[in-house]
C-alpha positions in Angstrom: 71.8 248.4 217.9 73.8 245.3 218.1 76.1 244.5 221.5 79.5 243.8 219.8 80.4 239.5 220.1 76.9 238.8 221.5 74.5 239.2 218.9 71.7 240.3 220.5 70.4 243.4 219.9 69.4 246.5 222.9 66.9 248.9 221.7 67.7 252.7 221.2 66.4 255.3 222.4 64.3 254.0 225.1 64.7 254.9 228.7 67.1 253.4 230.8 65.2 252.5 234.2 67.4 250.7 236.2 70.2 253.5 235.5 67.9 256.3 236.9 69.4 257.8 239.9 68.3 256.6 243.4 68.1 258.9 245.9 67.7 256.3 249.1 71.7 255.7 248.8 71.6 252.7 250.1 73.9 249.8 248.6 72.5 246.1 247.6 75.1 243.7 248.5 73.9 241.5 245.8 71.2 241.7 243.2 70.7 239.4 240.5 68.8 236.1 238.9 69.0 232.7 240.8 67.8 229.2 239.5 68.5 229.2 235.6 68.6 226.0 234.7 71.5 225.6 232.6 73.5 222.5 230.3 77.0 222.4 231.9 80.2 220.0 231.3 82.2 219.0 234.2 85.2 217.4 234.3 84.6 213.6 235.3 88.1 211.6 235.9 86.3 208.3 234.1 85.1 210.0 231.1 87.0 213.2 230.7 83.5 215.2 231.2 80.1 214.8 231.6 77.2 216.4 230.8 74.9 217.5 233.5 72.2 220.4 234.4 72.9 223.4 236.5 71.0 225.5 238.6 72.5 229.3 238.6 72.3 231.9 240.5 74.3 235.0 239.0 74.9 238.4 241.6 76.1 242.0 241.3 76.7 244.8 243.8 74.6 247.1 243.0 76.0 251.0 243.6 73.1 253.4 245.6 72.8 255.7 243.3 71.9 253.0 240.4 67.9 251.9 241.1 68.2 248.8 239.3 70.3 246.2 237.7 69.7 244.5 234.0 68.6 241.9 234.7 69.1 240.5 231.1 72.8 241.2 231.2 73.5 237.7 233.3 71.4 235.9 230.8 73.6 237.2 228.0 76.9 236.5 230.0 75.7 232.8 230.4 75.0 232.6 226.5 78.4 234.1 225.9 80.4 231.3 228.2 78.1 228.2 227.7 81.0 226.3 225.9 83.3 227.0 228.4 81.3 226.9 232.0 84.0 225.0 234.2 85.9 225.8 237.7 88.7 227.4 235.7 86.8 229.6 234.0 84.6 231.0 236.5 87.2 234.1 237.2 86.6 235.4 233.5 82.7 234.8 233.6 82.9 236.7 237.4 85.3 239.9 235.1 82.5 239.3 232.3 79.3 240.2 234.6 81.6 243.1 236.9 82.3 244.7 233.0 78.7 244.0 231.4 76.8 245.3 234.8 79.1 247.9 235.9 79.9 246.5 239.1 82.2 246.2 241.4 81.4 243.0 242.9 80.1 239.9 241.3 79.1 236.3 242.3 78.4 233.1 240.6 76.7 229.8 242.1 76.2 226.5 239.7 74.6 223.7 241.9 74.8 220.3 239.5 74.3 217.0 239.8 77.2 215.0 239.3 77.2 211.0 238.7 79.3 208.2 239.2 78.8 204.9 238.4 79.6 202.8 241.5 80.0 199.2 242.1 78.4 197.3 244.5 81.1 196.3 247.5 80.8 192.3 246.7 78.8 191.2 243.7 80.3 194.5 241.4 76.8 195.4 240.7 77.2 199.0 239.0 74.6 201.5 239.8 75.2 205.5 239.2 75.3 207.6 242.5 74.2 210.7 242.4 76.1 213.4 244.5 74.6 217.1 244.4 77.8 219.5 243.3 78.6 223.2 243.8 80.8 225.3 241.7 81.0 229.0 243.7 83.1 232.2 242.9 83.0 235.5 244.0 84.9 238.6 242.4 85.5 242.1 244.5 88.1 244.4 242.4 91.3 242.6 242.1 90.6 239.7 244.3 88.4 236.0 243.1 87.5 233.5 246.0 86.6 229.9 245.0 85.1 227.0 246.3 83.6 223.5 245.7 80.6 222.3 247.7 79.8 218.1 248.0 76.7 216.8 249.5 77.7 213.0 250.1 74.6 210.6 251.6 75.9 208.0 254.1 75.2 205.0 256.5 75.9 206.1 260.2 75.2 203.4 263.1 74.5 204.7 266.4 77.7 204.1 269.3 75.6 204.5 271.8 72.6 201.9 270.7 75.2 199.4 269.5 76.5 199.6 273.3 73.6 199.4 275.3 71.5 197.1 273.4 71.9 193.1 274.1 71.5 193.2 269.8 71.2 195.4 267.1 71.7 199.5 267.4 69.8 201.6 265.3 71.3 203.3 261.8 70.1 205.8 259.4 70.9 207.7 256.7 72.6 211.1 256.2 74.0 213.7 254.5 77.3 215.2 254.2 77.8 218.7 252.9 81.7 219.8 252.9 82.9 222.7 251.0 86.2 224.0 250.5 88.6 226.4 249.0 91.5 225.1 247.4 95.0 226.2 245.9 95.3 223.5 242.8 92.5 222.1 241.1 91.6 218.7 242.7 89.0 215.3 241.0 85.4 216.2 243.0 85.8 212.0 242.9 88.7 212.1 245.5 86.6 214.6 247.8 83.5 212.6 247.5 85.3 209.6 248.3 87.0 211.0 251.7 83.5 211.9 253.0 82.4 208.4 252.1 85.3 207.0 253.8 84.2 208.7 256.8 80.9 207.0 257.8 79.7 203.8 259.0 79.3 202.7 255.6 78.9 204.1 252.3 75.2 204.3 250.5 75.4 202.5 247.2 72.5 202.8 244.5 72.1 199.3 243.9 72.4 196.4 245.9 72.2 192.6 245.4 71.7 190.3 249.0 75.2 189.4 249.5 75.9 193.4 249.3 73.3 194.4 251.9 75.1 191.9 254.2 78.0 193.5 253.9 77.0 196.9 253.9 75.1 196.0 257.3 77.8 194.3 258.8 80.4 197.1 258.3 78.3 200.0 259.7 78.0 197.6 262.8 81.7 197.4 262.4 82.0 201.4 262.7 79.3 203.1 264.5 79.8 206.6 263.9 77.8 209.9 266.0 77.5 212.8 263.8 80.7 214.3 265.8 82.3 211.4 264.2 81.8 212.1 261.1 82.5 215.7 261.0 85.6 215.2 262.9 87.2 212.5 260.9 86.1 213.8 257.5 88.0 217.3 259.4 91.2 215.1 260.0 91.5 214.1 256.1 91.1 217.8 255.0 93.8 219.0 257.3 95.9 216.4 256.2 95.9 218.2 252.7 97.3 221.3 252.1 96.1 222.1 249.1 92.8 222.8 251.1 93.4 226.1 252.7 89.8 226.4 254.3 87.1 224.0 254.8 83.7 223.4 256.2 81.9 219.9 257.3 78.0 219.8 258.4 76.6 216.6 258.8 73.1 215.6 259.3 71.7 212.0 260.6 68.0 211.4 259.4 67.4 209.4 262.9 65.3 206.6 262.3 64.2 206.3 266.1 63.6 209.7 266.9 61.6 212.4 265.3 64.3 215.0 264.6 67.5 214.6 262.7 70.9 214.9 264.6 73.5 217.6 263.0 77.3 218.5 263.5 78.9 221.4 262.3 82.8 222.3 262.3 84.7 225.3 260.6 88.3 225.0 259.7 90.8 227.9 258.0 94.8 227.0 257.8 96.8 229.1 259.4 99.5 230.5 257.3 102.4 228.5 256.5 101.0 225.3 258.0 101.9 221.8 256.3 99.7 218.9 256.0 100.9 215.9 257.8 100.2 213.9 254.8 99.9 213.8 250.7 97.3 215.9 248.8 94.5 214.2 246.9 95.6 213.8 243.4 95.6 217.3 241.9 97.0 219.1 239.1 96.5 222.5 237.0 96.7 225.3 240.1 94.0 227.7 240.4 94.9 230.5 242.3 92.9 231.6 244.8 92.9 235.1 246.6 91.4 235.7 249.5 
């Protein structure tokens, strides 16, 4: 038997396993596949798109009187959308796994990388950054949630050392992971750019000696503690509207201790709340329900 606008093929009249009735009655949140590597385009403000690889995890609810879920299903919902994988489609692949599955809750994860080519802060040396991406939804009945996940590595130069010390302070690398949820669709560029912004320094991929000065100089210029970072990256993202919710870890991979130094913060707009200043340069609303 042939599944109508897939064609792949189900066998009949074999038993149905995973619809057998379980008698525990116990609900699984969510039940699913997770790392399927998988070709996706994303849209890229330089080139319009670019191609990159994902890593998806696809999740139903799973009722308590069903004992399993098929598991093939997700891989036939991927195969269905793989021309059109994007943020705005993500609501119709979330109705698309709630129909195929028979569920009433469904969830989808793409974790990508995502490259832009970035020139060097003096000589224009151009390098390609690589920032790890996530595209999230999550479908219950009626309502969709949304978000977008950046990890963005930076330069942070310790306050503290730069004070005490008669020259020199000590500076490391980090990592900055925000996500958010958002009302209109917004360039991953900008978002990456405000967490950059928001360090000592930026990390660049390639740099030539009069860049390394530079970049040296500057994180001396701005020494930042993880609190810092979280706090001013928080102060941009409340500025925005369009960003209803938000979160902002940051971790510092000290180079004079043995243990890495972290900052967490949590942030949800009240209702009716205006940003104090513009939005990041957005266009085509999504609408998101929470």
């Amino acid at each position: 038997m042939t599944k109508e606008g897939t064609g792949l093929t189900r066998d009949a009249g074999m038993a149905d396993v995973q619809n057998q009735f379980d008698s525990r009655r116990i609900k699984i949140d969510q039940v699913g596949v997770k790392k399927i590597h998988y070709p996706i385009n994303v849209k890229d403000r330089a080139n319009g798109s670019q191609r990159t690889v994902a890593s998806v995890n696809m999740y139903v609810e799973l009722p308590h009187h069903h004992k399993g879920t098929h598991m093939s299903r997700f891989i036939e919902v991927l195969s269905v959308h793989r021309h059109s994988i994007a943020t705005s489609t993500i609501p119709s692949i979330l109705l698309d796994m709630k129909s195929r599955l028979q569920a009433e809750a469904a969830h989808l994860e793409l974790t990508f990388p995502f490259f832009i080519a970035k020139a060097a802060p003096v000589t224009g040396a151009l390098g390609l950054m690589e920032y790890s991406c996530t595209l999230a939804g999550s479908q219950t009945g009626e309502e969709t949630d949304l978000s977008v996940s950046v990890c963005v590595p930076i330069t942070t130069l310790c306050p503290c050392s730069r004070e005490i010390s008669d020259y020199g302070a000590h500076n490391q690398r980090g990592e900055v992971t925000v996500k958010v949820r958002y009302k209109q669709f917004f360039w991953m560029e900008d978002l990456i750019s405000l967490v950059e912004s928001s360090g000592s320094s930026e990390v660049y991929s390639l740099l030539k000696r009069a860049d390394e000065k530079m970049v040296t100089e500057r994180a001396y210029d701005n020494p930042r503690f993880v609190e810092d970072v979280v706090r001013e990256v928080a102060v941009k993202l409340m500025a925005d509207e369009n960003f209803t919710w938000f979160s902002v870890a940051a971790e510092n991979f000290e180079s004079i201790h043995n243990h890495s130094a972290y900052a967490f913060l949590e942030f949800e707009r009240p209702e009716g709340q205006q940003a104090e200043h513009g939005p990041l340069n957005g266009k085509s609303a999504i609408k998101v329900v929470k």
